[in-house]
Steps between C-alpha positions, in 0.01 A plus 500: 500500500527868499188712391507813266293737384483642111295658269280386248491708198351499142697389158305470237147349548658280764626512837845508608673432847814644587774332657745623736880471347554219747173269403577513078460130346707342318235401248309625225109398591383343810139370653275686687247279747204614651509392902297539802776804555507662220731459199798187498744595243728231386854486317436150310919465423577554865254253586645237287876608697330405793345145374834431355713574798237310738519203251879501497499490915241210504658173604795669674361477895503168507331575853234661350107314455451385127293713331357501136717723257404827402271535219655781212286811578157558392366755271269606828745504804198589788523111618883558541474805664171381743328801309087474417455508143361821203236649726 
């Protein structure tokens, strides 16, 4: 995954990041995680794309080991992302 760098500016009382033209979201709010790293920010509706798409696929490999089905996605996505929890 490519790496950029932008600026963080003020608006308002709060702090804003800006995102280069190619990086904009297709949502209105998001969650921000503390990690080890730094800050994990996460786009909850593209998350649930992902679940769905995964769930849709599972059963198809009939090849592939059984494995329990995917739970929905959690309010606090640091287990599914191997992330440490708030710091």
């Amino acid at each position: 995954m490519p790496t950029v760098t932008t600026k963080v500016f003020k608006s308002g009382n709060s702090q804003a990041i800006r995102l280069p033209k190619g990086w904009r979201l297709a949502t209105s709010s998001v969650e921000i995680e503390k990690t080890a790293r730094g800050m994990l920010i996460i786009d909850p509706k593209a998350e649930q794309k992902r679940v769905k798409a995964l769930a849709k696929l599972y059963g198809s490999c009939p090849e592939f080991p059984t494995v329990k089905q995917l739970p929905p996605p959690s309010k606090n996505c640091s287990k599914a992302y191997g992330t440490p929890g708030p710091i």
